[in-house]
N, C-alpha and C positions, 0 to 999 in steps of 0.2 A: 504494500500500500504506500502510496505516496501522498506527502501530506503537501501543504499547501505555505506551512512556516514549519522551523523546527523548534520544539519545547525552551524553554528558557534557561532549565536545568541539565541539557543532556550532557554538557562536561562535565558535571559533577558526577551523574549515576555512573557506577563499572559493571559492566555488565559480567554476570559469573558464569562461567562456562564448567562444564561438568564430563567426568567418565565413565561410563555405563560399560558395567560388569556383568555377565551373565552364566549362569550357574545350569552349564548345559545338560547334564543327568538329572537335575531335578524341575526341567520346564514339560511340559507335556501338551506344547505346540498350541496352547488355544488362541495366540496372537492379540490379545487385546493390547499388550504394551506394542507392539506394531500397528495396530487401527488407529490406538489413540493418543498416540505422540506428536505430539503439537508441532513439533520441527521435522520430523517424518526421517528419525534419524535408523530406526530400523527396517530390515529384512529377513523374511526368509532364510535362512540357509539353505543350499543344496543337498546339506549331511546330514545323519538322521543321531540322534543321541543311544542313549541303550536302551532307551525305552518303545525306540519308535520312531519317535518324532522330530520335526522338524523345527529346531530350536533356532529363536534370532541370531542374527549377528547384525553388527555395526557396520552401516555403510557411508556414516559423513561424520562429519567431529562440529556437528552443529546443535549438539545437548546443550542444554541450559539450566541443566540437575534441577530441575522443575519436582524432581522425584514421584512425578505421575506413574510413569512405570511401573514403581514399586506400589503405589496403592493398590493398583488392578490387578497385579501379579496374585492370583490364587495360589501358587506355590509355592512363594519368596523364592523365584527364580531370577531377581533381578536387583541389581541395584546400582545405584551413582554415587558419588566421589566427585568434590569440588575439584575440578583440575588447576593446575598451578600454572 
């Protein structure tokens, strides 16, 4: 989105950027932290875990450890780390 001015404060705010860890033996592919990721920073993987399924992986370093992920996650399969 394109705004029309820019806020008054935007030098002040830092924006936090985040690392998303994923815990591939205990996800069981139901992909809600990939639907609902506001940065659309996961995928699919191609490989299957030992259970099956089809566990995410990271495809851009545009987290913003929002830690949504981790709410949705029904099997604490997920989690972020403020990146430095």
């Amino acid at each position: 989105m394109k705004y029309w001015r820019a806020p008054l404060d935007t030098d002040e705010i830092a924006v936090v950027r985040g690392k998303v860890y994923i815990i591939n033996d205990r996800c069981k592919g139901c992909g809600y932290c990939i639907e609902f990721c506001p940065r659309e920073v996961l995928e699919f993987s191609k490989e299957f875990n030992i259970k099956g399924y089809h566990p995410p992986v990271v495809k851009s370093d545009g987290c913003l450890n929002c830690h949504y992920c981790e709410l949705l996650c029904p099997e604490f399969a997920i989690y972020t780390v403020e990146a430095d």
